[in-house]
C-alpha positions in Angstrom: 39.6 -21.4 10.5 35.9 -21.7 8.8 34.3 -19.1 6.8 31.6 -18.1 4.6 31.8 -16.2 1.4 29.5 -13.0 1.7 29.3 -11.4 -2.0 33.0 -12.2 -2.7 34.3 -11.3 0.9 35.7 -14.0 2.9 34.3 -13.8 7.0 35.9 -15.6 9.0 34.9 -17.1 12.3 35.6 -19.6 15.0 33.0 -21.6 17.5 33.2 -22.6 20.8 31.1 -24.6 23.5 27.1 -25.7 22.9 23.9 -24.0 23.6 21.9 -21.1 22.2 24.1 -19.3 19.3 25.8 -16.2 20.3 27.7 -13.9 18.0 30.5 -12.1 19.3 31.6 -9.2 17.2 35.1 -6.9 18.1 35.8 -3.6 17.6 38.4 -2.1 15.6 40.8 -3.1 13.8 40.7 -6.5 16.8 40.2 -10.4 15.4 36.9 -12.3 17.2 40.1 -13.9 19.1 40.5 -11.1 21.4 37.2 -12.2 23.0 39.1 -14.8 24.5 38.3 -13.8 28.3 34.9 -13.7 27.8 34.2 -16.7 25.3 35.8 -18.5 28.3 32.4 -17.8 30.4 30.2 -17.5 27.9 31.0 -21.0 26.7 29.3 -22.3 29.7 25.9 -21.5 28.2 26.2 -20.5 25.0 27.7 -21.6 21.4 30.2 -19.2 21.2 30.8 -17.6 17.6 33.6 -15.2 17.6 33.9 -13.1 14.2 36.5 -11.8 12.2 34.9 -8.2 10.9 35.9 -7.6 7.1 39.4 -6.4 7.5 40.8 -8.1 10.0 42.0 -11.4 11.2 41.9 -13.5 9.1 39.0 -12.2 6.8 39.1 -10.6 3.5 40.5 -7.4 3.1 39.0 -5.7 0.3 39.4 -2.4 -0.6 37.3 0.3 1.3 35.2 2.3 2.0 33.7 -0.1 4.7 30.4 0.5 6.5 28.8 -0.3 9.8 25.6 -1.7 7.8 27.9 -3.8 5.4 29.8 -5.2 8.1 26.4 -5.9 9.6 25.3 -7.9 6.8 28.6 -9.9 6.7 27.1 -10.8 10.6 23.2 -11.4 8.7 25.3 -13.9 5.4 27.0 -15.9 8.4 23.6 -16.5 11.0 21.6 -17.7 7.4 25.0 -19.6 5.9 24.9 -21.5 9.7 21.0 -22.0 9.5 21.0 -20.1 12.8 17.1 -18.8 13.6 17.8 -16.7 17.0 20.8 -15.1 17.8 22.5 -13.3 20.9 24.3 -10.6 19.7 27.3 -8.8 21.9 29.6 -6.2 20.4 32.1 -3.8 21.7 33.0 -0.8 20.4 32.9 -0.5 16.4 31.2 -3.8 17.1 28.7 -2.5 18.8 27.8 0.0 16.0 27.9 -3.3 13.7 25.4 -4.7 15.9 23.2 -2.1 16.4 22.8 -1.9 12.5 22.3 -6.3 12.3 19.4 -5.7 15.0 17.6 -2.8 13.0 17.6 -4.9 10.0 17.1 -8.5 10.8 15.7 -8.0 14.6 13.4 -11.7 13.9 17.1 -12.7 14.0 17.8 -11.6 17.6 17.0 -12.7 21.0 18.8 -10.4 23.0 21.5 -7.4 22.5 24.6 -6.6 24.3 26.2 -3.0 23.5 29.5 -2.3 25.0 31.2 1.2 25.1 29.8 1.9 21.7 27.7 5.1 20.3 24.7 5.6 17.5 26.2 8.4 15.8 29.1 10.7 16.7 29.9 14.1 17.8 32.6 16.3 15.7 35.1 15.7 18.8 34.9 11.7 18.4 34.8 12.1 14.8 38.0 13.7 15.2 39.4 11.6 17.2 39.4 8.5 15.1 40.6 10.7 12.3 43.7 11.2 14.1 44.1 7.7 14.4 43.6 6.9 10.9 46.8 9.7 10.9 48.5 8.4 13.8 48.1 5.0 12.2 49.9 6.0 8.8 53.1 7.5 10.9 53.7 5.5 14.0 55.2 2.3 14.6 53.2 -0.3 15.6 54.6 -0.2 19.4 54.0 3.2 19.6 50.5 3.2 18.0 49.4 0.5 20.3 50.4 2.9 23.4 48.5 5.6 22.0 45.4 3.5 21.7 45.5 1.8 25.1 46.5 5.5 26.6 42.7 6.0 25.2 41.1 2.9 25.9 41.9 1.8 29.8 41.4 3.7 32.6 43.9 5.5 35.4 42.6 2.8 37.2 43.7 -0.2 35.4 46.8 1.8 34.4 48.1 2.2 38.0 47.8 -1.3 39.0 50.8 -2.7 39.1 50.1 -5.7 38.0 49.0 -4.6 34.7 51.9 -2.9 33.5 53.3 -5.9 32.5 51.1 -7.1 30.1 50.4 -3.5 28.8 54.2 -3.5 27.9 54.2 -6.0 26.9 51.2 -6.1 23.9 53.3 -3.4 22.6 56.4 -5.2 22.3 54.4 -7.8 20.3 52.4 -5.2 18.5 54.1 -5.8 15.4 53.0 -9.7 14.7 49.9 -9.8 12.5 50.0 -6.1 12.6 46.4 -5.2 10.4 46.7 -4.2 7.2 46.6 -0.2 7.2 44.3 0.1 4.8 41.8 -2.1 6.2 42.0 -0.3 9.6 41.5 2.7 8.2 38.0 1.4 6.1 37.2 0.4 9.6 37.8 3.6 11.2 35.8 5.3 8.5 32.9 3.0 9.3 33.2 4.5 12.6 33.3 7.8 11.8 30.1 7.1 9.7 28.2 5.3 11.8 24.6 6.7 12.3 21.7 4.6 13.7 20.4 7.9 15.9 17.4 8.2 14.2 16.5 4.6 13.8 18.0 3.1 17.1 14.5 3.8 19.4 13.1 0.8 16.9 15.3 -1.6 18.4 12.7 -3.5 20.5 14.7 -7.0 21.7 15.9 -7.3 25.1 19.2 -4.6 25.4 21.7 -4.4 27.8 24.1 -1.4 27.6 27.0 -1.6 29.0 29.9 1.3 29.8 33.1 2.7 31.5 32.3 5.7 33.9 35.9 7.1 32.7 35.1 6.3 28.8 37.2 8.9 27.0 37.3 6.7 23.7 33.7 6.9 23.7 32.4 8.9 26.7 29.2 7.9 28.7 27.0 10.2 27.5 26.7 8.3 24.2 25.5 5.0 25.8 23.4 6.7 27.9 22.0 8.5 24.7 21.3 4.9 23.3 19.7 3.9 26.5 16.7 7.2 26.5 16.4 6.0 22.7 16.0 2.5 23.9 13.4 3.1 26.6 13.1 -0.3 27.3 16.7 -1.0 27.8 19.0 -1.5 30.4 22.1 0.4 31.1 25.1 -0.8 33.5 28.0 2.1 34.5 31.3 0.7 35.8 32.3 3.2 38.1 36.3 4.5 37.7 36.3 2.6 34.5 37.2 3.5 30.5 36.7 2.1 27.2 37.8 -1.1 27.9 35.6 -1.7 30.7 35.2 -5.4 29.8 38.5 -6.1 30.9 39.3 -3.9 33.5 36.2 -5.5 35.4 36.8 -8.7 33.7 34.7 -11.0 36.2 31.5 -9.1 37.0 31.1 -7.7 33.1 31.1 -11.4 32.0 28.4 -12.4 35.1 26.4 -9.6 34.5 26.4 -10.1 30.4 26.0 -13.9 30.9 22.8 -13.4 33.1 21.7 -11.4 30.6 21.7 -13.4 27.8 20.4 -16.3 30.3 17.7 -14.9 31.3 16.3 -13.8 27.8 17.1 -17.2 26.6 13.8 -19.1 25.3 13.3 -21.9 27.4 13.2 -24.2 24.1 16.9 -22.9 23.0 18.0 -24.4 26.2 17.4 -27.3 25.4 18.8 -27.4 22.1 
């Protein structure tokens, strides 16, 4: 798997397909592999580059605390160390925090934005929330932590299909292979807690596209749609009945509606490239 060194912190990453550059980043404590269902649209247009965030995959794990804004300029060493100029930038989650802070700092670097069921600072109740997973995380095994989290992240909806069940059961039978290091998820989860672009995010001036579960309990609606009024020039997509995990549950229209996204604010000249 390539890499690049960012001040003595290994990032990881993998590429797939041609066309304009567009960097992928995960969530928490999740490997750039998990964009797997996506990356296999996106590839169609784009050159894919799927991250491993500090912490996980296989990235370096170095002691935390960790920081949206550092993790951000792991994204900002990688774009220069693959001589990239323009970028497309999707995250979910965490990730979306992560890119949120890469677009405030570098936004020469961007050509559009994609911000899935993410936030720009939390309230006490989120806060709290991934607190008691940074607990949850310490005590449980890894088959019942990965319960816990998907009880938060998918919907009713998705839940009572019956064709999901299956795979649900069976990601937490295999929960324990390459299980993350527990302190390296819980450096993550502090960079969530921590996370505050409120007061800068209305500075954010490339092409956005928010996108959200109706049912979001992980990271309710209100927060995107908080981003969106501070981003007046942004645009916001609900997926009604819904949660966190949106990008799955509605697998096929979140990747056409991303992909025609990015498309459409892709310069003409990086098309052809």
């Amino acid at each position: 798997m390539p890499f690049i060194i960012n001040k003595g912190t290994k990032i990881a990453y993998e590429e797939y397909g041609d066309g304009p550059p567009l960097i992928l980043i995960m969530g928490l404590s999740a490997p750039g592999a998990v964009w797997e269902l996506h990356i296999n649209e996106y590839k169609k247009n784009f050159r894919c580059i799927a991250v491993d965030n500090r912490g996980a995959g296989q990235s370096s794990k170095p002691s935390g605390p960790y920081t949206t804004k550092m993790m951000a300029d792991d994204i900002a060493a990688l774009v220069k160390e693959l001589k990239l100029e323009k970028v497309h930038v999707a995250g979910i989650s965490m990730g979306g925090a992560i890119a949120q802070k890469f677009t405030l700092s570098h936004p020469d670097m961007v050509s559009s934005l994609v911000l899935i069921s993410t936030w720009a600072k939390f309230q006490p109740f989120e806060a709290t929330c991934f607190s008691h997973l940074k607990d949850m995380r310490k005590t449980s095994s890894p088959a019942d932590f990965v319960k816990l989290l998907q009880l938060w992240i998918f919907s009713p909806t998705f839940f009572n299909q019956a064709e999901n069940l299956g795979p649900l059961i069976q990601a937490r039978e295999t929960a324990h292979k390459n299980y993350m290091e527990l302190d390296a998820f819980c450096s993550q989860a502090e960079a969530c807690i921590n996370h505050d672009a409120l007061g800068d995010i209305h500075k954010i001036s490339v092409p956005t596209l928010i996108t959200v579960g109706e049912k979001d309990i992980f990271t309710p609606l209100h927060y995107s749609q908080q981003i969106n009024k501070k981003i007046g020039h942004s645009e916001i997509c609900i997926f009604k009945d819904y949660g966190h995990a949106h990008h799955w549950e509605d697998l096929e229209k979140f990747n056409q509606i991303t992909a025609e996204f990015m498309k459409k604010h892709t310069n003409p000249i990086e098309r052809q490239s």
